[in-house]
C-alpha positions in Angstrom: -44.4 -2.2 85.6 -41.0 -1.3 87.3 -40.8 -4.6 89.0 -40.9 -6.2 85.4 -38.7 -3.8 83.6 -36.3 -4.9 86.6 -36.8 -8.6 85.9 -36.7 -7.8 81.7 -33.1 -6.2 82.2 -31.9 -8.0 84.6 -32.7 -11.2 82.7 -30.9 -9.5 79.3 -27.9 -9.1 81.5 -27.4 -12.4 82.7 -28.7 -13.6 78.9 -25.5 -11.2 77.6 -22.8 -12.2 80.4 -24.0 -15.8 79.6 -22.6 -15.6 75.7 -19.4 -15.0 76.8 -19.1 -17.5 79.4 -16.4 -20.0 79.4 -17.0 -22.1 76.8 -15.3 -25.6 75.6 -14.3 -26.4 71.7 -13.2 -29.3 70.8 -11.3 -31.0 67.9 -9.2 -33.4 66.4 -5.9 -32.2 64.6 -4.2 -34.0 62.3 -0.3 -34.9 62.4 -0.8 -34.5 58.4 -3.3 -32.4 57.4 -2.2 -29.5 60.5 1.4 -30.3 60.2 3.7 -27.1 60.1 5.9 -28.4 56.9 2.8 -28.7 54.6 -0.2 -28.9 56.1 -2.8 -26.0 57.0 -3.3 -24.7 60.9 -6.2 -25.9 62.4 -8.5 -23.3 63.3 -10.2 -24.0 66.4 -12.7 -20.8 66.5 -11.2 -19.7 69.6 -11.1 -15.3 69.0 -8.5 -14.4 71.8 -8.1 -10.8 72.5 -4.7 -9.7 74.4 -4.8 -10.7 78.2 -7.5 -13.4 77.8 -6.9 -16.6 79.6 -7.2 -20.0 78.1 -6.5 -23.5 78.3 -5.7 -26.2 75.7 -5.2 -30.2 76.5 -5.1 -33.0 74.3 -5.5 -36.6 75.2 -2.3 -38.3 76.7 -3.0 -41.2 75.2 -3.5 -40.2 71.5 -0.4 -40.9 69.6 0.6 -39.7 66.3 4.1 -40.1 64.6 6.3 -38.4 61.7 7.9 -41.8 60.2 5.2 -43.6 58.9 6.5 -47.2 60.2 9.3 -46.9 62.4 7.9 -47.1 66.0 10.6 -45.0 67.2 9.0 -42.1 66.4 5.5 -42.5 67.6 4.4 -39.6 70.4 1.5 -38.1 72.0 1.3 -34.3 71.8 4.6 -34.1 73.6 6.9 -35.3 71.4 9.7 -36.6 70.8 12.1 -35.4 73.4 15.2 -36.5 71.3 14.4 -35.6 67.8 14.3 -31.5 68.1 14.0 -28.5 66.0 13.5 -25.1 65.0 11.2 -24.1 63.2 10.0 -20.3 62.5 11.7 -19.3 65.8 10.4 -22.1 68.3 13.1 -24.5 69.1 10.6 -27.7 70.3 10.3 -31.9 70.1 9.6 -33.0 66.9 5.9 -34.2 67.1 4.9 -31.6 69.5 1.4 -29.7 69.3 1.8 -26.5 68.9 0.0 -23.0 69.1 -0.1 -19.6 67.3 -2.6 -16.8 68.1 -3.2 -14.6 65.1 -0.1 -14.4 63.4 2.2 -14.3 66.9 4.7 -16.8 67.2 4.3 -20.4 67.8 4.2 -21.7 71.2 4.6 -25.0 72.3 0.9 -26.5 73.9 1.8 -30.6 74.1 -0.6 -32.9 76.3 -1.9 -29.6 78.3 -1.3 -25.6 78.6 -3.1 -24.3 81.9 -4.4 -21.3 82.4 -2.7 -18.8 79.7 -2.8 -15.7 78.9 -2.6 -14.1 75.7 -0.3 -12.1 74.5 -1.7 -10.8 71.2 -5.3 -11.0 69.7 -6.7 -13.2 66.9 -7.6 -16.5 66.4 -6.0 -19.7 67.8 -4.2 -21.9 66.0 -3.0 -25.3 66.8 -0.6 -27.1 64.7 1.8 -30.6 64.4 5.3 -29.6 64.9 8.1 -30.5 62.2 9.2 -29.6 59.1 7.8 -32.6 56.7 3.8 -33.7 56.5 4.6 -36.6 54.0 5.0 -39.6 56.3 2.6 -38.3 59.3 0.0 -40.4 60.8 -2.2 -39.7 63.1 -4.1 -37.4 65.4 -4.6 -36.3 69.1 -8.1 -35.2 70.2 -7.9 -31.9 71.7 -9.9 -29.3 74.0 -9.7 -25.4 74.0 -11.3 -23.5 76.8 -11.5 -19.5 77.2 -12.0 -18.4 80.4 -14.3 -15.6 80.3 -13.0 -11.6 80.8 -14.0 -9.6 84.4 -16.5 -7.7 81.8 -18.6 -10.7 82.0 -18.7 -11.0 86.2 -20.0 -7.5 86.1 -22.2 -7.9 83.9 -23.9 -11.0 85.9 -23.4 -9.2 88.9 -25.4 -6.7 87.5 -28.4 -9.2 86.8 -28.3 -10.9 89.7 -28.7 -7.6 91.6 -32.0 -6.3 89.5 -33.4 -9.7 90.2 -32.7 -8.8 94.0 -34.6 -5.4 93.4 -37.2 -7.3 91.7 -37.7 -9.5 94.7 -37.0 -7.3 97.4 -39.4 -4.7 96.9 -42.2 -7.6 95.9 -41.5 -8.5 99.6 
């Protein structure tokens, strides 16, 4: 009976430290739709609390533009690097994908943003950078990734470890 309350918690454990596990979320925001001057932030589900690490890329070769027909100003995520602003105290390119974590300030992401920690809790935002949605087009194809917290090692440490009790002592 002990060996299989070993195996029942240990697998619970590993079950828990599993639903926190780095996970990917992808989506697609809109030059329009997510635009800072009119539009609505997309929401990627991503709940960050203070000191979490993630990761955010969008696809290079996704363009989007804030003209509507001149050429000129077609970009990827990083924007336009001669056509910049600021806007609600981030100086950026025009065309830029940008970030926000609760209700923090904005903080440029572009084509990729490695490995970050956060510096405030709450959900993360993504939005396109400038100050007027009506002649947007567009999107870029992005990917959020939070890495998972130390909590989550120990916690699979600890079920890997009951296993080993489990299978030690049937030995």
């Amino acid at each position: 009976m002990i060996k299989f309350s070993r195996a029942v918690i240990g697998a619970a454990l590993l079950a828990a430290s599993g639903f926190a596990a780095a996970a990917s979320y992808p989506g697609l925001v809109d030059a329009k739709g997510n635009s800072l001057g009119g539009g609505a932030a997309f929401d990627t589900g991503v709940f960050l609390v203070s000191g979490e690490t993630f990761s955010v890329t969008a696809n290079p070769a996704d363009l989007w533009d804030n003209s509507g027909t001149d050429p000129t100003y077609v970009s990827n995520a990083d924007g336009h690097a001669f056509q910049m602003a600021t806007i609600d105290g981030l100086t950026d390119a025009i065309g830029s994908l940008v970030g926000e974590i609760g209700n923090g300030p904005l903080f440029n992401v572009g084509t990729n943003l490695p490995n970050v920690t956060a510096g405030s809790a709450g959900e993360l935002k993504l939005f396109y950078f400038d100050s007027d949605a009506d002649n947007n087009t567009g999107a870029v194809h992005i990917d959020v990734s939070a890495v998972p917290e130390p909590g989550n090692f120990a916690l699979m440490a600890l079920a890997l470890g009951a296993f080993a009790l489990t299978r030690r002592r049937k030995a």
